[in-house]
Every structure is written in structure tokens, then in C-alpha cells.
DSSP file (Angstrom, degrees, kcal/mol; ACC not computed):
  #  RESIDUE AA STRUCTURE BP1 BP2  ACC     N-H-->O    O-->H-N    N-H-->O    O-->H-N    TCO  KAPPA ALPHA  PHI   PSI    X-CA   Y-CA   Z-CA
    1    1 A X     >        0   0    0      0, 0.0     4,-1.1     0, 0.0     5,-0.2   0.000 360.0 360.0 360.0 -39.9   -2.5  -51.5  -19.0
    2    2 A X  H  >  +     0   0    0      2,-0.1     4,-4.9     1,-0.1     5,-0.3   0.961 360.0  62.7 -72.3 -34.7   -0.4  -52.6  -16.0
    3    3 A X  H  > S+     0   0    0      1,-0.2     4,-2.4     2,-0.2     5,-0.3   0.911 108.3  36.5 -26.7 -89.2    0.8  -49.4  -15.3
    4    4 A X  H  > S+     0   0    0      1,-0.3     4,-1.7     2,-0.2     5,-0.2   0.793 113.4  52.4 -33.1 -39.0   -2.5  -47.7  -14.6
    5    5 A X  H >X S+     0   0    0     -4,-1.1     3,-2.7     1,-0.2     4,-1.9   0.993 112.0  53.5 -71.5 -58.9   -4.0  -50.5  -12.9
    6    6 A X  H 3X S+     0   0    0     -4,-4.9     4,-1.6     1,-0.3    -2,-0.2   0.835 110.9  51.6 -32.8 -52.6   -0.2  -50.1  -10.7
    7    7 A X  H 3< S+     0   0    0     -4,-2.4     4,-0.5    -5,-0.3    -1,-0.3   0.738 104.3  47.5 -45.5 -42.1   -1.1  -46.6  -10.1
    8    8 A X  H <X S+     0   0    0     -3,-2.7     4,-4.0    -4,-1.7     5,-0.3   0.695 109.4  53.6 -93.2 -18.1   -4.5  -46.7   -8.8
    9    9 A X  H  < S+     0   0    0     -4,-1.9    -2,-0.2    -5,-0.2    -1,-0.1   0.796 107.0  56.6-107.2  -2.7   -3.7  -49.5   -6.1
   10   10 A X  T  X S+     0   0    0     -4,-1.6     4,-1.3    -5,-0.3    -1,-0.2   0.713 105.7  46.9 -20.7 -60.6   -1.0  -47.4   -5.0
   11   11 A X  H >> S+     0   0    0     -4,-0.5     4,-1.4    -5,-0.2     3,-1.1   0.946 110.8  51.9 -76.5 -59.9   -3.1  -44.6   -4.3
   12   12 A X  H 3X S+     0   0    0     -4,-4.0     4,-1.8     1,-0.2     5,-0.3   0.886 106.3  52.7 -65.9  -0.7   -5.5  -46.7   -2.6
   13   13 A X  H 3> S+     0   0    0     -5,-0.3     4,-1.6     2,-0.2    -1,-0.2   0.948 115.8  50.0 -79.7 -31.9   -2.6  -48.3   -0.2
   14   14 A X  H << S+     0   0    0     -4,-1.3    -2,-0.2    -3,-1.1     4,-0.1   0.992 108.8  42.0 -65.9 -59.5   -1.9  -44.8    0.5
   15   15 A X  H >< S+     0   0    0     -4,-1.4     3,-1.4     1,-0.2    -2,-0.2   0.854 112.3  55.5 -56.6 -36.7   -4.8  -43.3    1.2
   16   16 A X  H 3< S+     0   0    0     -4,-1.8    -1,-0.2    -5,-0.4    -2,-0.2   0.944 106.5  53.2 -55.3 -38.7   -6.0  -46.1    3.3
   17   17 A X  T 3< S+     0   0    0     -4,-1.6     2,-0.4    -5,-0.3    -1,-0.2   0.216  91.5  85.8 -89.4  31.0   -3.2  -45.8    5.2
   18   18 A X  S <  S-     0   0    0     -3,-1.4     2,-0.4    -4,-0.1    -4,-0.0  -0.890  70.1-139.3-111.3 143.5   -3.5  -42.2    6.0
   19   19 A X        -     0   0    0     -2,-0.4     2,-0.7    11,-0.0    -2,-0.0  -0.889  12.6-130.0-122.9 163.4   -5.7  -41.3    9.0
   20   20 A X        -     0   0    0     -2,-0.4    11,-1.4     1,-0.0    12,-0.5  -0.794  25.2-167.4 -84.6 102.1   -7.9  -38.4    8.7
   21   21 A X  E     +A   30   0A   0     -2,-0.7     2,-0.3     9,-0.2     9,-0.2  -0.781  11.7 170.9-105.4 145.5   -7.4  -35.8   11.9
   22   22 A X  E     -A   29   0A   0      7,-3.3     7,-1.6    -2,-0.5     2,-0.2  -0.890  25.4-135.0-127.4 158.9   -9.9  -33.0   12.5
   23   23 A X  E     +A   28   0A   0     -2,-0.3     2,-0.8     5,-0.2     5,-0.2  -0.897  27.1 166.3-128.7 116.6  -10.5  -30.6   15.3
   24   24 A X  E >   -A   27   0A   0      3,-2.0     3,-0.7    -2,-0.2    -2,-0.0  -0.816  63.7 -22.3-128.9  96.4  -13.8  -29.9   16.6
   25   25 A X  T 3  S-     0   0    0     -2,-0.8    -1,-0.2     1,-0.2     3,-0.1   0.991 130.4 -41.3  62.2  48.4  -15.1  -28.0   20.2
   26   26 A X  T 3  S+     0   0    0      1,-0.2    12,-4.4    -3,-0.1     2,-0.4   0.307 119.4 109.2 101.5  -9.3  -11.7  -28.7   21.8
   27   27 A X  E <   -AB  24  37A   0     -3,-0.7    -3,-2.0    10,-0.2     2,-0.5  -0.878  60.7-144.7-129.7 154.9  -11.2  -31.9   20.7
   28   28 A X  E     -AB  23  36A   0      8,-1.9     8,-2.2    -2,-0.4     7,-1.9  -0.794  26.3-163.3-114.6 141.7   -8.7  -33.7   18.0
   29   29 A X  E     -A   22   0A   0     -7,-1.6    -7,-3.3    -2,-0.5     2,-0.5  -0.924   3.0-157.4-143.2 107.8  -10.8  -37.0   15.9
   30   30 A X  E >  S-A   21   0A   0     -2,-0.3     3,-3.8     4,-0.3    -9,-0.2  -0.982  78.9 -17.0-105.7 142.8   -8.8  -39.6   14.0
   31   31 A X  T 3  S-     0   0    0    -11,-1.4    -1,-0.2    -2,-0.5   -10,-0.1   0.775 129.7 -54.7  41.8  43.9  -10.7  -41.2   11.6
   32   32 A X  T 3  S+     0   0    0    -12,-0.5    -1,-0.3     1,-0.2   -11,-0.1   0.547 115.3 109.3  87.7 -10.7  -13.6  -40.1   13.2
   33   33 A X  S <  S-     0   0    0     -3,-3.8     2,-0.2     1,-0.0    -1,-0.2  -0.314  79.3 -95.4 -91.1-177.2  -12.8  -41.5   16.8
   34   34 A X        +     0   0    0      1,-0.2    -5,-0.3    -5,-0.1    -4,-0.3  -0.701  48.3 165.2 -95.4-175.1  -11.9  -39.3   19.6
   35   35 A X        -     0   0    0     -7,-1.9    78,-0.3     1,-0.9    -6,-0.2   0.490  55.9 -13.7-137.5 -46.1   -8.1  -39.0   20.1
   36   36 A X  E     -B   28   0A   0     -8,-2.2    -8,-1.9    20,-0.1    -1,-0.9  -0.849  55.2-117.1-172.3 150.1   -7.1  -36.0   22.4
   37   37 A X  E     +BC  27  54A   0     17,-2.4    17,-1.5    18,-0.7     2,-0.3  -0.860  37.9 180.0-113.4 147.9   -8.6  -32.8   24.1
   38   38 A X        +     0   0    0    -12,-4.4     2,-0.3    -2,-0.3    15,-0.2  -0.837   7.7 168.7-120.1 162.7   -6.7  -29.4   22.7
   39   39 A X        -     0   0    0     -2,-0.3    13,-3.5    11,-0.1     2,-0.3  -0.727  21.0-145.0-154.1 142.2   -7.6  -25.8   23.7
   40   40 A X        -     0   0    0     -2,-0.3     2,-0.2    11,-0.2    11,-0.2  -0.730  11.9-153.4-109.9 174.9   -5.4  -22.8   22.9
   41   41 A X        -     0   0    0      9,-0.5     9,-0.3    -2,-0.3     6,-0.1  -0.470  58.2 -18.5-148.6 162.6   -4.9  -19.9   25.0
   42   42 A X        +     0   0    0      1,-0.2     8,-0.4    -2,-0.2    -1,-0.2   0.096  69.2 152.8  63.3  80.2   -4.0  -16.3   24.6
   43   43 A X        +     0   0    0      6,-0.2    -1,-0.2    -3,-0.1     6,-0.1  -0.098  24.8 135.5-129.0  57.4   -2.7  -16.8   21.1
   44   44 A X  S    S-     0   0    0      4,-0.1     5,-0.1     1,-0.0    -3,-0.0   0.384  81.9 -81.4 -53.4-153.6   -3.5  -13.0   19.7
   45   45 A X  S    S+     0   0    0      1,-0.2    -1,-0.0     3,-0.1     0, 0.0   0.971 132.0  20.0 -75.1 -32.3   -1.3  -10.8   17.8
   46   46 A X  S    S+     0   0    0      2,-0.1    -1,-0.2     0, 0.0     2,-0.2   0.192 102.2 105.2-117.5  32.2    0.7   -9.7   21.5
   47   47 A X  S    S-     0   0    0     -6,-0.1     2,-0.6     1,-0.0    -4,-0.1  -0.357  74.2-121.0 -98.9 165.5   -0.3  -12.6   23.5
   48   48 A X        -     0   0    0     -2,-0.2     2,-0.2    19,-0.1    -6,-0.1  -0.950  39.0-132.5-125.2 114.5    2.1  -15.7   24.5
   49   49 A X  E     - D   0  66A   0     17,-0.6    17,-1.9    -2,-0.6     2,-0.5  -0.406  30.6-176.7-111.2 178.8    0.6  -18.1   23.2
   50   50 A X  E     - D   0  65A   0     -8,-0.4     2,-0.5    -9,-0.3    -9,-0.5  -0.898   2.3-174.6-148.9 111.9    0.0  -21.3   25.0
   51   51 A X  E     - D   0  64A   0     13,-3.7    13,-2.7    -2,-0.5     2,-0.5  -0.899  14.4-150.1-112.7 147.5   -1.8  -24.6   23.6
   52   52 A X  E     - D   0  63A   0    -13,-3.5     2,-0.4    -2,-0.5    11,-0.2  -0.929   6.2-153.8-135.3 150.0   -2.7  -28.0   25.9
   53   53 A X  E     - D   0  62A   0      9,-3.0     8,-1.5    -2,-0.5     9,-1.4  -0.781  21.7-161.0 -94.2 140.7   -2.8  -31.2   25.0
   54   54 A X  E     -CD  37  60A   0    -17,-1.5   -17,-2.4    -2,-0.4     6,-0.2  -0.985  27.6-120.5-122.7 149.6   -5.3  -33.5   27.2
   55   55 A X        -     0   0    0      4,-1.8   -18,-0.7    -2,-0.3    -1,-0.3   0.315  44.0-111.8 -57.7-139.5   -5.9  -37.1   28.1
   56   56 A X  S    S+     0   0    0     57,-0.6    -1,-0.2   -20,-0.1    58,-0.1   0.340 123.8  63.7-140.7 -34.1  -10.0  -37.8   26.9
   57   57 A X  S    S-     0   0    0     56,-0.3    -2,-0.1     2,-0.2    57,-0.1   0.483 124.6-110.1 -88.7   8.4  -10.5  -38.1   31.1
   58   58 A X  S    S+     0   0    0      1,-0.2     2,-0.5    -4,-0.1    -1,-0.1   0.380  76.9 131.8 104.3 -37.7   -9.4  -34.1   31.2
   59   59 A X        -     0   0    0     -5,-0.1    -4,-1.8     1,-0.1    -1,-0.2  -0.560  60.8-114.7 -88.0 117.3   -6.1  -34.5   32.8
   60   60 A X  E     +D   54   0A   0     -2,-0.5    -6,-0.3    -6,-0.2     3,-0.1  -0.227  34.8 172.2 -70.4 145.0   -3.1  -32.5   30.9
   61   61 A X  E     +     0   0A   0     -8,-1.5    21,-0.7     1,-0.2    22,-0.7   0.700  63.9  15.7 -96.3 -34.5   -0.8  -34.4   29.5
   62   62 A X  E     -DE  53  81A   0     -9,-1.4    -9,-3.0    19,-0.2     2,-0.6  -0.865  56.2-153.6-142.9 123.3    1.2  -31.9   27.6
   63   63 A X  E     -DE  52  80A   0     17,-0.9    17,-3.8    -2,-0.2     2,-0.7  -0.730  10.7-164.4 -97.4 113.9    1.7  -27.7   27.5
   64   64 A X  E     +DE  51  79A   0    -13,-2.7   -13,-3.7    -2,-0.6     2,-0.5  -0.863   8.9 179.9 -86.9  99.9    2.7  -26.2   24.4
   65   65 A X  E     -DE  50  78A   0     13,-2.9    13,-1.3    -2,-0.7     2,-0.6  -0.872  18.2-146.7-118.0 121.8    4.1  -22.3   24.7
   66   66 A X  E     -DE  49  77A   0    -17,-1.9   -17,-0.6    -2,-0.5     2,-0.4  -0.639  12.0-155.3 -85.7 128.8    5.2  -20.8   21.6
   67   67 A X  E     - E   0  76A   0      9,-3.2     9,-1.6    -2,-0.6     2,-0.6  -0.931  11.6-145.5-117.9 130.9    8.0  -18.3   21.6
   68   68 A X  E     - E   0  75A   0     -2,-0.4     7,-0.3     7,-0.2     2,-0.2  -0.687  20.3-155.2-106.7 122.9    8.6  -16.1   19.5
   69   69 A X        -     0   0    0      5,-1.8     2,-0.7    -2,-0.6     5,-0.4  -0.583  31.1 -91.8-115.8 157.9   12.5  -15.4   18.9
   70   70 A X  S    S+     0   0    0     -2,-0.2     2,-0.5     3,-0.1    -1,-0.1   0.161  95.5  74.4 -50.1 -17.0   14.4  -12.2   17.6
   71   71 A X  S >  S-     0   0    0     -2,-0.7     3,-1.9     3,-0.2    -2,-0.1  -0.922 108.2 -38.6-113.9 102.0   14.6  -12.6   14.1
   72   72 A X  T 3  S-     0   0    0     -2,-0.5     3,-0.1     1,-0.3    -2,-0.1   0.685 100.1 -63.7  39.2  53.8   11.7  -12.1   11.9
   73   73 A X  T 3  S+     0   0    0      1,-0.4    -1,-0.3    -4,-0.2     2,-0.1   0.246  85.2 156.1 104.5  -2.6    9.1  -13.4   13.4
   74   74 A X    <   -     0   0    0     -3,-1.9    -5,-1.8    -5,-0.4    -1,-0.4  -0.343  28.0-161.9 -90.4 158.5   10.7  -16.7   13.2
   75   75 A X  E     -E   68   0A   0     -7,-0.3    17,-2.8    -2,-0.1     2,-0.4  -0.740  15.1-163.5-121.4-179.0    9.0  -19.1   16.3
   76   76 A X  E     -EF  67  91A   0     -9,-1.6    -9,-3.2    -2,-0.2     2,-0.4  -0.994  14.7-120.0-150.0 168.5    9.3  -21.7   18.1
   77   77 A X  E     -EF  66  90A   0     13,-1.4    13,-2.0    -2,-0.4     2,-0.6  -0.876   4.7-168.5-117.5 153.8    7.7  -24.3   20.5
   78   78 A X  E     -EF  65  89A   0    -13,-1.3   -13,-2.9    -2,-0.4     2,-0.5  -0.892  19.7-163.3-110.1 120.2    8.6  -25.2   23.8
   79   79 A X  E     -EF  64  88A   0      9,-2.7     9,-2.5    -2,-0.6     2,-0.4  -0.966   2.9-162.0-110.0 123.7    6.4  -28.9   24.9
   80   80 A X  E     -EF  63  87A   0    -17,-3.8   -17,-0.9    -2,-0.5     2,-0.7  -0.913  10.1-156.8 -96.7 143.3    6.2  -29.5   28.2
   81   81 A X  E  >> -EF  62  86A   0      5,-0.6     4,-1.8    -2,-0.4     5,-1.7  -0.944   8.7-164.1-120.0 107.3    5.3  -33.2   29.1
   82   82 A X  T  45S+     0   0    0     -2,-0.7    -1,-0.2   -21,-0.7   -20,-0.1   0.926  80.3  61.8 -75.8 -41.7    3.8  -32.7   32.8
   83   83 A X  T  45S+     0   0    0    -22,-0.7    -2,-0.1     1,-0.2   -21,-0.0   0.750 122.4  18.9 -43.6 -99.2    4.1  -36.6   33.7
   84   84 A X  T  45S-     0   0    0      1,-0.1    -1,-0.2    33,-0.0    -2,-0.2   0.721 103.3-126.5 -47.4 -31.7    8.0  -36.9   33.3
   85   85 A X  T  <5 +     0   0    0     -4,-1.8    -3,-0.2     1,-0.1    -1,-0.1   0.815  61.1 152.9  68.8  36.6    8.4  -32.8   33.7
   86   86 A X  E   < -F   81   0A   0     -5,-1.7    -5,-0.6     2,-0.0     2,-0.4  -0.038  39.0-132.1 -82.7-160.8   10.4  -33.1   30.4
   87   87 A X  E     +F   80   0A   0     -7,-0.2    42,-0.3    37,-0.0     2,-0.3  -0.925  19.4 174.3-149.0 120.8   11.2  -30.6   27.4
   88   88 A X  E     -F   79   0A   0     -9,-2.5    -9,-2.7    -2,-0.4     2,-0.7  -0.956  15.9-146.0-112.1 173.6   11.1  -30.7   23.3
   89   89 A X  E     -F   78   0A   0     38,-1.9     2,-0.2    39,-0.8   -11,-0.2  -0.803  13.4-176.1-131.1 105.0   11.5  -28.6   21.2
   90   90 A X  E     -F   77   0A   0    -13,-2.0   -13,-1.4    -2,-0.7     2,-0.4  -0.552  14.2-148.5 -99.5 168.1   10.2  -27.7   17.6
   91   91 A X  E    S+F   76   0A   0    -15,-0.2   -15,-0.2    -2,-0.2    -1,-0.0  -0.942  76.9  11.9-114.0 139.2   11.0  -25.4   15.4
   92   92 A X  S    S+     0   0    0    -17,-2.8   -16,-0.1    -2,-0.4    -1,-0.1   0.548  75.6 164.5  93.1 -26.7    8.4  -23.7   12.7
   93   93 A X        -     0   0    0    -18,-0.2     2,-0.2     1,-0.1    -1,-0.1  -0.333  38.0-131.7 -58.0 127.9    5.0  -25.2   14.5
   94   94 A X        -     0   0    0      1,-0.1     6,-0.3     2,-0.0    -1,-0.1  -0.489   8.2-139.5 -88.3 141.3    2.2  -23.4   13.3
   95   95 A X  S    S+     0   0    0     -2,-0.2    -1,-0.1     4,-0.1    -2,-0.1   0.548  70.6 116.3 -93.3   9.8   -0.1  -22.2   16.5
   96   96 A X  S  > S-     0   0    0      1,-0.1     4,-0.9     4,-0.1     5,-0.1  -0.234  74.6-134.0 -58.9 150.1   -2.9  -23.0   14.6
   97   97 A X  H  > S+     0   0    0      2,-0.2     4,-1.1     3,-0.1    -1,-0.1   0.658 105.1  56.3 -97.2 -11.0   -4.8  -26.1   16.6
   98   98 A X  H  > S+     0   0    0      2,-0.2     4,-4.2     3,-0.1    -1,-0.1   0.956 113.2  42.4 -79.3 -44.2   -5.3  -28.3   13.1
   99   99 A X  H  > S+     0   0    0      2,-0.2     4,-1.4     3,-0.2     5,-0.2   0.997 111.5  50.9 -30.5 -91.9   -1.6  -28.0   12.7
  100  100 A X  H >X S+     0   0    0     -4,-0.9     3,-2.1    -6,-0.3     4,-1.0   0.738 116.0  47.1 -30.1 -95.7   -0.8  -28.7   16.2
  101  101 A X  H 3X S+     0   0    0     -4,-1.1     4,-3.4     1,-0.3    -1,-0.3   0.629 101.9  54.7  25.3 -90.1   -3.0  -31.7   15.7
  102  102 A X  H 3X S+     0   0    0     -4,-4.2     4,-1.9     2,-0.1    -1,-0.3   0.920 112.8  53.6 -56.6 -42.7   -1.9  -33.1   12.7
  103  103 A X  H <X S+     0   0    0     -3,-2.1     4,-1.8    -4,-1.4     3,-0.3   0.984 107.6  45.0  -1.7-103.4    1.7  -33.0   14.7
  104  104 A X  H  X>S+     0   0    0     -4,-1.0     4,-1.2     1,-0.2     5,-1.1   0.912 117.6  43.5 -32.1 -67.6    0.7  -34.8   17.7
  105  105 A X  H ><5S+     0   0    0     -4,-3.4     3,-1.5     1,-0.2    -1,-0.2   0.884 113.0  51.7 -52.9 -38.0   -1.3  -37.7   15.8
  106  106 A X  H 3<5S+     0   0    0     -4,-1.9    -1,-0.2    -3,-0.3    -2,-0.2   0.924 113.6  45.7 -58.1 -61.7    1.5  -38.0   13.2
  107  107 A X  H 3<5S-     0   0    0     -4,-1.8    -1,-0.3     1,-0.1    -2,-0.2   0.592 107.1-134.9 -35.0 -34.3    3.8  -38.3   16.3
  108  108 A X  T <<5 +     0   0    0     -3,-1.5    -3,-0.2    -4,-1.2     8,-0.1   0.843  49.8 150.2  33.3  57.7    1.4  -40.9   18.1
  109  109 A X      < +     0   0    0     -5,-1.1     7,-4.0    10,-0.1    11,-0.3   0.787  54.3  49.0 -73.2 -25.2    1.5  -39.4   21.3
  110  110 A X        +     0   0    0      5,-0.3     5,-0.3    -6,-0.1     2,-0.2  -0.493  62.6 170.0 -86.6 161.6   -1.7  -40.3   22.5
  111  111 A X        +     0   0    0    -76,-0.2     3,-0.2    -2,-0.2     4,-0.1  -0.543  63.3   9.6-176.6 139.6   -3.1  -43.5   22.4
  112  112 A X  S    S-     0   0    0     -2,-0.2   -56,-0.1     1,-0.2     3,-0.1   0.800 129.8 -62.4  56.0  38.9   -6.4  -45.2   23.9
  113  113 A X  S    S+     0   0    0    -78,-0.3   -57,-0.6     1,-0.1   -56,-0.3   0.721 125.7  85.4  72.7  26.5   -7.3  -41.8   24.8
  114  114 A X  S    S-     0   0    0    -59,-0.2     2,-0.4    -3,-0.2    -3,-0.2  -0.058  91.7 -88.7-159.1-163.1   -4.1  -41.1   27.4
  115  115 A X        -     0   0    0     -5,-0.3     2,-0.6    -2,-0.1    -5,-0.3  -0.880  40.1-125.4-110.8 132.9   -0.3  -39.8   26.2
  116  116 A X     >  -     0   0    0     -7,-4.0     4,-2.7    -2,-0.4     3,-0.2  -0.900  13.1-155.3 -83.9 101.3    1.8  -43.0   25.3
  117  117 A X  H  > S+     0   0    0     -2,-0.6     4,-2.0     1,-0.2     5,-0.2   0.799  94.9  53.2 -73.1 -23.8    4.9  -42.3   27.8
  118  118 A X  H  > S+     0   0    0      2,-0.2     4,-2.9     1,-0.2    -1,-0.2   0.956 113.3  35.8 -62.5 -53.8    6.8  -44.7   24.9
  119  119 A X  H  > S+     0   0    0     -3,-0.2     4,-5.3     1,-0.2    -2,-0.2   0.971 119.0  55.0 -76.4 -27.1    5.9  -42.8   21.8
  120  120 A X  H  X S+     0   0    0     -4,-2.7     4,-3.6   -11,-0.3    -2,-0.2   0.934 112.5  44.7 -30.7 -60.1    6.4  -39.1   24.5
  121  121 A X  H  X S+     0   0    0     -4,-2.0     4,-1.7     2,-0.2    -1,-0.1   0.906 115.0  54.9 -65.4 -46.6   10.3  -40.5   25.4
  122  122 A X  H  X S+     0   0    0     -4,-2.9     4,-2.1    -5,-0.2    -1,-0.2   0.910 109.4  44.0  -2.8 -85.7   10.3  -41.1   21.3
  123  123 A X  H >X S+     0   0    0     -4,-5.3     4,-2.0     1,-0.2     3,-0.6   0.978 108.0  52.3 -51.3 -70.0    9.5  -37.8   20.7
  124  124 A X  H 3< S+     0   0    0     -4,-3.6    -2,-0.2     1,-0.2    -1,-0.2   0.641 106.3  60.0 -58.2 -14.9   11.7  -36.0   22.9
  125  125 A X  H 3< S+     0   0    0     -4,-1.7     3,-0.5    -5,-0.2    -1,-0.2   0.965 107.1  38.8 -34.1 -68.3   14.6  -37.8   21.6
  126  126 A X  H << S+     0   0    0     -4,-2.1    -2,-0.2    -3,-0.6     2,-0.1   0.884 127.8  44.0 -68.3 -36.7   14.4  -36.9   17.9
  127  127 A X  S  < S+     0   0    0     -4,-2.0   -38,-1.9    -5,-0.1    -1,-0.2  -0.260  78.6 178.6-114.2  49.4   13.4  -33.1   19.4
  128  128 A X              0   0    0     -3,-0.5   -39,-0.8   -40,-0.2   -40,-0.1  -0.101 360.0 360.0 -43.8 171.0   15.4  -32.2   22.0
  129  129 A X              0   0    0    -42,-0.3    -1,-0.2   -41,-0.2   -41,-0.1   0.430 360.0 360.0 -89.7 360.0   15.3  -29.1   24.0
């Protein structure tokens, strides 16, 4: 009997504490709120392709170009962070904008509608260029 009962309020501590991100007419929604403006760019089959992240006011905050590197297909992404005029670097990032998305929020780069230069410096630790 405790088990189950253990189980289920488990799941709900998880799922409450997961937030929902969506992407809808350019823009990325946690829990329903707005978060971040996205738009991708020339990302066809021969294109180089190019996603940006924006504050909520318009102004980019970060350029994403995915490159694609010599061995099977494998890619990668290059973030620029135009405030500081820094670099990280992932590996594996899907150019998809829900992907991208899920990323960014996960990260908390954004936060009151803006890029959070704290959780940015953060980031580009752990992901150097």
C-alpha cells in the first residue's frame, strides 16, 4: 500500500517540476508564458544553417550556426552570445527549433524576457568553444 501511494507522489513532484516548452510563430512559451523569440534561417538540405535567439523586445541575444563537420554527417553548433561577443560550443544539437528550445530553457538563458548574462557565462563554461 505505501509503495504505490510512494510512487504516485513521486510522479507528481516530477511532473510539477517540469516546465512545458513549446514553439509557436517564432516564439518559445514556458508553461504557457512567453520566454524567447527564435527564427531559423536557411536550414535546407545545402543551406548553412543559422538559428537566433531573441530578447521578447526583438533585440538578438544569441546566433546559433550549425556546422556541419567531415565525418558522416556528424554536426555541430557554434552560439554566439552578441552582448559579451563570446563562443560555445555543442555538439549533436538538433536544428530543429523545438530542440533548440528545449536546450535554451533547460539551460535558463533567458529570464524575464532578456538573456541572463549569469546563467550565459554559466553556459559557456560547461561548453566551451
Amino acid at each position: 500500500m505505501k509503495l504505490p501511494a510512494l510512487l504516485a507522489l513521486s510522479f507528481l513532484t516530477i511532473t510539477a517540476c517540469a516546465q512545458r516548452t513549446d514553439v509557436r510563430n517564432g516564439m518559445i512559451f514556458t508553461d504557457g508564458k512567453p520566454y524567447a523569440l527564435i527564427n531559423r534561417d536557411n536550414c535546407g538540405v545545402f543551406g548553412k544553417c543559422r538559428v537566433t535567439l531573441s530578447a521578447l523586445d526583438g533585440r538578438t541575444a544569441v546566433i546559433i550556426s550549425f556546422n556541419p563537420q567531415s565525418f558522416g554527417g556528424h554536426t555541430y553548433a557554434r552560439m554566439h552570445f552578441i552582448k559579451s561577443n563570446k563562443y560555445a560550443r555543442l555538439e549533436d544539437l538538433p536544428t530543429k527549433e523545438s530542440k533548440v528550445a528545449k536546450k535554451v530553457v533547460k539551460a535558463g538563458l533567458f529570464k524575464n524576457g532578456e538573456l541572463d548574462e549569469a546563467a550565459a557565462a554559466t553556459f559557456m563554461a560547461a561548453n566551451p568553444e
